[in-house]
LORO-417111 format. One record per residue (C-alpha): residue number from 1; z, y, x. Coordinates in Angstrom, 2 decimals, always signed. Layout:
N
[NUM; [Z; Y; X]]
...
! end
This chain:
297
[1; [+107.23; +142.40; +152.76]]
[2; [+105.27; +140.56; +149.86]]
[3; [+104.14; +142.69; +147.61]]
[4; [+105.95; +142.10; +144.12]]
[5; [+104.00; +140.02; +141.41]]
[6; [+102.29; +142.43; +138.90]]
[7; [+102.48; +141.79; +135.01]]
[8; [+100.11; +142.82; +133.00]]
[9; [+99.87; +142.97; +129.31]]
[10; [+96.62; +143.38; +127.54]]
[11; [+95.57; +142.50; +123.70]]
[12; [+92.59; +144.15; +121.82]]
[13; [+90.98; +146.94; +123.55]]
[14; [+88.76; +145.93; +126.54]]
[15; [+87.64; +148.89; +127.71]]
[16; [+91.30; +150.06; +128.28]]
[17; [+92.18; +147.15; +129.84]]
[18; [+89.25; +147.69; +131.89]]
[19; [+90.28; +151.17; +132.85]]
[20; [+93.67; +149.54; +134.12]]
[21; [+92.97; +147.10; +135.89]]
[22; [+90.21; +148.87; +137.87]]
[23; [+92.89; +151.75; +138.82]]
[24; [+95.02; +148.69; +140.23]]
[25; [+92.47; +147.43; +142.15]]
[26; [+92.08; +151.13; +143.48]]
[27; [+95.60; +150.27; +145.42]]
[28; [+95.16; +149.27; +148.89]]
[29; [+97.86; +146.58; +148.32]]
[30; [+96.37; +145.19; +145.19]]
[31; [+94.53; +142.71; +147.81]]
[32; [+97.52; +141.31; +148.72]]
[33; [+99.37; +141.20; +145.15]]
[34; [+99.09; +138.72; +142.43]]
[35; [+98.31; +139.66; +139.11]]
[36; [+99.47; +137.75; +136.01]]
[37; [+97.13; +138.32; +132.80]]
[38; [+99.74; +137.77; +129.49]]
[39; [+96.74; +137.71; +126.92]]
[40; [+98.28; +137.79; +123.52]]
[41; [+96.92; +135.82; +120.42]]
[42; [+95.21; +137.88; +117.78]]
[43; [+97.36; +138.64; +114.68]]
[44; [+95.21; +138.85; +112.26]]
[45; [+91.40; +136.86; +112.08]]
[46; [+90.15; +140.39; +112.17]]
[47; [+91.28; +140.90; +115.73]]
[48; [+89.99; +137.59; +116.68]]
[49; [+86.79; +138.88; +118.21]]
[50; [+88.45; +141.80; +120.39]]
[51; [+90.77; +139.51; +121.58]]
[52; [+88.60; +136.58; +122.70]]
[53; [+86.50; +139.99; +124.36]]
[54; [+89.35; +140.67; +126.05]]
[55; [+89.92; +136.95; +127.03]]
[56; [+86.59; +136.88; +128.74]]
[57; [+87.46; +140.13; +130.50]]
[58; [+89.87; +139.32; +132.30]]
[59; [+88.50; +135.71; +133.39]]
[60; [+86.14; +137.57; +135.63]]
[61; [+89.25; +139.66; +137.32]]
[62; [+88.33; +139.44; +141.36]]
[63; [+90.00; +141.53; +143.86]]
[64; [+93.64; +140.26; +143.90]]
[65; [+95.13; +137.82; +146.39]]
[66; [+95.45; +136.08; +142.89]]
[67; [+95.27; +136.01; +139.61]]
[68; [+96.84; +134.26; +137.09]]
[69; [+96.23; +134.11; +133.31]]
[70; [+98.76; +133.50; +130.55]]
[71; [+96.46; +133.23; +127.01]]
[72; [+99.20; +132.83; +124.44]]
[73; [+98.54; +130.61; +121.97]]
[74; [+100.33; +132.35; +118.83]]
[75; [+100.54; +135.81; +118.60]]
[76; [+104.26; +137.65; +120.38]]
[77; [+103.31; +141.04; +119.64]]
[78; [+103.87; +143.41; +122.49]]
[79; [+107.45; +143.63; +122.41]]
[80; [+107.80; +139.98; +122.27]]
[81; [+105.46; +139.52; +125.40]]
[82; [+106.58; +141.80; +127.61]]
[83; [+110.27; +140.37; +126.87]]
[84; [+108.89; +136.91; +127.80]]
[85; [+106.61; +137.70; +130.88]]
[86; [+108.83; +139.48; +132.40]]
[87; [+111.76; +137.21; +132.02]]
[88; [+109.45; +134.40; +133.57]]
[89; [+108.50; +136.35; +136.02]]
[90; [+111.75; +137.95; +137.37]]
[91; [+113.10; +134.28; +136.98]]
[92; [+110.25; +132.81; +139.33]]
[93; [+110.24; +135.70; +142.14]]
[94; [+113.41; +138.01; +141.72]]
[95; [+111.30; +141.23; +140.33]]
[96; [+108.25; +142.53; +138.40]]
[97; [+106.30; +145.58; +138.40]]
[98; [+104.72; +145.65; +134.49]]
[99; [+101.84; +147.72; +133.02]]
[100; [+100.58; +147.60; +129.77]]
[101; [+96.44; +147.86; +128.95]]
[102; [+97.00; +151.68; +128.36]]
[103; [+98.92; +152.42; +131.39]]
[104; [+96.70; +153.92; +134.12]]
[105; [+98.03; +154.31; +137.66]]
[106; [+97.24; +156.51; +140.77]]
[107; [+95.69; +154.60; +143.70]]
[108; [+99.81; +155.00; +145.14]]
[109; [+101.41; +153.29; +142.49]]
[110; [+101.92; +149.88; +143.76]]
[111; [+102.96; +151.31; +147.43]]
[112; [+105.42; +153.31; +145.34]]
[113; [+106.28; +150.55; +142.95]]
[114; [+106.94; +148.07; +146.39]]
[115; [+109.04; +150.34; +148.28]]
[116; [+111.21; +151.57; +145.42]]
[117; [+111.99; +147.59; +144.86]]
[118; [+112.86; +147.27; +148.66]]
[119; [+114.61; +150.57; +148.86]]
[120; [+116.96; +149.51; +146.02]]
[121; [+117.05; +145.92; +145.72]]
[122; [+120.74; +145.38; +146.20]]
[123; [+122.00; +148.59; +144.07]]
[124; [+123.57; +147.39; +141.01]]
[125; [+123.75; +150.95; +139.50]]
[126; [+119.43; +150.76; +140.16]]
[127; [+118.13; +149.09; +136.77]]
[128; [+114.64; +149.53; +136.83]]
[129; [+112.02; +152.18; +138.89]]
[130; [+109.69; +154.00; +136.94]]
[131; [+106.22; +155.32; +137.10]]
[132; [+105.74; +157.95; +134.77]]
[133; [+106.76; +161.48; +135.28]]
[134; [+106.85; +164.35; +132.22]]
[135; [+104.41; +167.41; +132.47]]
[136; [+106.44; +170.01; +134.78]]
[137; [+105.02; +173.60; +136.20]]
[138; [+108.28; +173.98; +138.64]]
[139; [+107.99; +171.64; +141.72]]
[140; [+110.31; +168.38; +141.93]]
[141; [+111.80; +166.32; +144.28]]
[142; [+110.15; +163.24; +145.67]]
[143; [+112.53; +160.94; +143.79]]
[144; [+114.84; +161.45; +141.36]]
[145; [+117.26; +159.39; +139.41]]
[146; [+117.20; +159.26; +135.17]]
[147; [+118.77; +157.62; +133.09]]
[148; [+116.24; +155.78; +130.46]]
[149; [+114.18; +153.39; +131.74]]
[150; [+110.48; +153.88; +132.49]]
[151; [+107.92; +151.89; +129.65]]
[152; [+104.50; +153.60; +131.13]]
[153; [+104.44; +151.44; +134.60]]
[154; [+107.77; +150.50; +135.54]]
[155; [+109.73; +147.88; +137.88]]
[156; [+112.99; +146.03; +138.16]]
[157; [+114.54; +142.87; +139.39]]
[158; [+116.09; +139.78; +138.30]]
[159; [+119.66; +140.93; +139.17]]
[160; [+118.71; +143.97; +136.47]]
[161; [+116.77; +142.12; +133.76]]
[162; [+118.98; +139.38; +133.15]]
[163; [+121.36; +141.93; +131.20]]
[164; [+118.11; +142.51; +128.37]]
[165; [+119.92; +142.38; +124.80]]
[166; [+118.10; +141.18; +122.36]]
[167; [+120.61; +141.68; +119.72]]
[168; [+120.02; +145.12; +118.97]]
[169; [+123.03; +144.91; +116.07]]
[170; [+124.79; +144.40; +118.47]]
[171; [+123.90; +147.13; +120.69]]
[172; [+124.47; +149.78; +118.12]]
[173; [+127.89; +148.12; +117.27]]
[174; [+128.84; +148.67; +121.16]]
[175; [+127.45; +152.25; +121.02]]
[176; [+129.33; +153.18; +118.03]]
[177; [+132.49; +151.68; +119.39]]
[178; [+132.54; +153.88; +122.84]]
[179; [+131.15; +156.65; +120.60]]
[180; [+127.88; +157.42; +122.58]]
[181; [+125.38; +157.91; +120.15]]
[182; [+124.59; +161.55; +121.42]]
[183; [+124.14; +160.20; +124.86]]
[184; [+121.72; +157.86; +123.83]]
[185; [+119.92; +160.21; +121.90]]
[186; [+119.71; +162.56; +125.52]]
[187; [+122.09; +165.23; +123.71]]
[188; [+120.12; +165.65; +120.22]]
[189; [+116.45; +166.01; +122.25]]
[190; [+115.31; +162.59; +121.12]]
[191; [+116.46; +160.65; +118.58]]
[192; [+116.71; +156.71; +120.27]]
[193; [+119.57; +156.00; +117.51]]
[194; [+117.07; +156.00; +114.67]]
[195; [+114.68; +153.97; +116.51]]
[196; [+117.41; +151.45; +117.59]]
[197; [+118.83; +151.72; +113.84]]
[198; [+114.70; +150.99; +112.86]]
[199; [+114.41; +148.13; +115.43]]
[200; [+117.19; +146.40; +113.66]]
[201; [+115.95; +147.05; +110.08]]
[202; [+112.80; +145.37; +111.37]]
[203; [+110.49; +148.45; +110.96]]
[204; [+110.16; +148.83; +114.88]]
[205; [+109.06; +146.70; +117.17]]
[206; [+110.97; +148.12; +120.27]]
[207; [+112.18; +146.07; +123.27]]
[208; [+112.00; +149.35; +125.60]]
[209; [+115.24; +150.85; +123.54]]
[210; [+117.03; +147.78; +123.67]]
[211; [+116.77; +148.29; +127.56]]
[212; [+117.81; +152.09; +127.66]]
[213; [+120.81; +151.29; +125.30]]
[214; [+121.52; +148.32; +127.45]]
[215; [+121.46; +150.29; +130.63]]
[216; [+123.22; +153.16; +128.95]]
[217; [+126.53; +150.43; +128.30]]
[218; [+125.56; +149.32; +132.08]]
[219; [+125.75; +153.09; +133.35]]
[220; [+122.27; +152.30; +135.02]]
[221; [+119.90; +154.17; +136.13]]
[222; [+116.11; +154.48; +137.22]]
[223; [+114.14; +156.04; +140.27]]
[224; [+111.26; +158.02; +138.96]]
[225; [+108.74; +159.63; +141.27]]
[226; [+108.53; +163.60; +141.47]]
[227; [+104.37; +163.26; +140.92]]
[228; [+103.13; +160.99; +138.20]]
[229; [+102.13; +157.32; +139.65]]
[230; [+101.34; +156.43; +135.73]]
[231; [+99.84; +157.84; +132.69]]
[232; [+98.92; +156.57; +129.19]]
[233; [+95.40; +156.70; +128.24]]
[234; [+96.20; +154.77; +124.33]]
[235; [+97.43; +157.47; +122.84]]
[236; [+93.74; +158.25; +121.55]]
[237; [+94.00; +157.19; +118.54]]
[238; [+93.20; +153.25; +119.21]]
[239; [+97.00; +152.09; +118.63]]
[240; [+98.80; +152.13; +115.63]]
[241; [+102.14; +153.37; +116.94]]
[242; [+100.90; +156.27; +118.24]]
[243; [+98.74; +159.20; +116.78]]
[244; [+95.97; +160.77; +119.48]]
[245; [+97.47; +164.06; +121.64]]
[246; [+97.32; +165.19; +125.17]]
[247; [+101.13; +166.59; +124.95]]
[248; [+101.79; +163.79; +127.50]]
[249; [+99.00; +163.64; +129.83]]
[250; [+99.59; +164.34; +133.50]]
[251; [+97.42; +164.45; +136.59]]
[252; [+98.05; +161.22; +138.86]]
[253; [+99.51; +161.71; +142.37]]
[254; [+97.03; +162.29; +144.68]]
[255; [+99.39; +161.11; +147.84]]
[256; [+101.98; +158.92; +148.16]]
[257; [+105.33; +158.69; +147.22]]
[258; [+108.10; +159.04; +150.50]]
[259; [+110.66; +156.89; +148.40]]
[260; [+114.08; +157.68; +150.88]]
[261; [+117.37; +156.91; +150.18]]
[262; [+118.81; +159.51; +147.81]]
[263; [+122.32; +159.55; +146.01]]
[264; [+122.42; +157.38; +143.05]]
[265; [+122.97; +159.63; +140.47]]
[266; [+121.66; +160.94; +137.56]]
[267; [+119.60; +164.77; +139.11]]
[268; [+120.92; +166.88; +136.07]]
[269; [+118.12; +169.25; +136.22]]
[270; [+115.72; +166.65; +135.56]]
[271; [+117.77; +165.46; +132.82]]
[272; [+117.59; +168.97; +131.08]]
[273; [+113.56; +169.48; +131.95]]
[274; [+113.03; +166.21; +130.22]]
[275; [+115.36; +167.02; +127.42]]
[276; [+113.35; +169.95; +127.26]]
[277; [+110.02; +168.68; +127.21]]
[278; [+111.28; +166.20; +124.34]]
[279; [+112.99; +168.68; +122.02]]
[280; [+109.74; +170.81; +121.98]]
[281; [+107.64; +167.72; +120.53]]
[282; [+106.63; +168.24; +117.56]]
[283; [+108.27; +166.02; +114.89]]
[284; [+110.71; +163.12; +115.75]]
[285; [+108.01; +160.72; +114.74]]
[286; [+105.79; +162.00; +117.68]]
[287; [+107.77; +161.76; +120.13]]
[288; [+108.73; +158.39; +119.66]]
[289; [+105.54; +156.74; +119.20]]
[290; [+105.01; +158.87; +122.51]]
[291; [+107.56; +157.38; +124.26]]
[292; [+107.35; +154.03; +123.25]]
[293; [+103.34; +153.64; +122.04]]
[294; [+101.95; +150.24; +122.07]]
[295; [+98.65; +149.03; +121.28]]
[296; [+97.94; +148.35; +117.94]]
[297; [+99.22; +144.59; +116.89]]
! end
């Protein structure tokens, strides 16, 4: 099996990006992966100098079959980069497995990440795999199946991205119409409407709730691992869309994942710890920048 292509987006903060990309390397298939570098442009001639740091970086990136870097020429912003990496990449090899320059793995991520894509490749219902797994004290199963897509290390295919809505209007609309706005919002535990209602109105910058109200319509859903393959180490303070806590962190699996074929459907008791862990986040405002931090643009 080849391993799948890796995307990797990185800005203004080297020594996260540097963080990342050594965990990656700490993979024992990272040898035979290739990694593509989306650099964004600075936004502001204030950035200018973190970014061209951050340039130089990742120019000096060994220890990949290969690597290839993307130095955009005008600045996307995050959610306009991830949007068009991974469309070029799912287009080019069929699937993507996408970390951002605060997203730090365990050394089993992309052996996890690999053999979810295999395992589920030709399951329509199977949107995306994700990475990231919520504090718990009670053990879980090895895999599980949720219903929002993964933004903290995450996967998914061609077959699965090609239904990515832009239109976020018209989202909503469809929402509305088939009355699910409590569903999106996980039964009142998080509120996705407002951010999808913000996205629109131009004051968020979202392309991760595009994708859960998209696979919400689709009735998709996402394999998660029962140990955390991912973690966020931005929410220090160092982005803007995010305020510094350590509600979220998580210790990284320590062993790998056994990803085996398990029904596809949603495990309600997952649903309800994560609804759980959500509705006891302080402030709305928290937990969305939690859920959806980016580095600061």
């Amino acid at each position: 099996m080849t391993p799948a292509p890796i995307a990797l987006f990185v800005y203004n903060r080297p020594d996260h990006a540097g963080r990342v990309v050594q965990a990656l390397l700490r993979n024992a298939e990272a040898a035979a992966s290739t990694l593509h570098v989306f650099v964004d442009a600075a936004r502001e001639p204030a950035q200018a100098a973190a970014v061209d740091a951050v340039r130089a970086q990742v120019r000096q990136i060994r220890g990949f079959h290969d690597v290839v870097i993307v130095e955009r020429a005008r600045n996307l912003g995050l959610s306009g980069s991830i949007v068009d990496g991974v469309t070029q990449l799912c287009a080019a090899h069929g699937q993507a497995i996408v970390v951002e320059d605060d997203i730090e793995v365990s050394p089993f991520f992309l052996r996890y990440m690999n053999d979810a894509l295999e395992r589920y490749r030709d399951e329509p219902r199977v949107l995306g795999v994700g990475a990231y797994s919520f504090p718990a004290r009670e053990p879980r199963p090895e895999t599980f199946f949720f219903r929002i897509p993964d933004c903290w290390g995450w996967a998914t295919w061609q077959r699965a991205w090609t239904h990515y809505e832009h239109d976020g209007a018209r989202l909503l609309a469809e929402i509305r119409r088939r009355g699910l706005e409590r569903e999106l919002d996980l039964d009142g535990a998080h509120p996705y409407v407002r951010l999808l209602e913000a996205q629109i109105a131009g004051k968020a910058n979202s392309w991760a709730v595009r994708w859960y109200a998209k696979a919400l319509l689709l009735g998709g859903l996402s394999v998660y691992p029962g140990r955390p393959m991912s973690r966020n180490i931005g929410m220090d303070g160092s982005g803007v869309h995010g305020d510094a806590t350590s509600r979220y962190d998580v210790e990284l699996a320590d062993r790998p994942a056994r990803v085996e074929a398990i029904p596809v459907s949603e495990d309600a008791a997952e649903r309800e710890r994560i609804a759980s862990f959500l509705r006891g986040a302080r402030g709305w405002r928290a937990r969305l920048s939690a859920w959806f931090s980016a580095p600061a643009r």
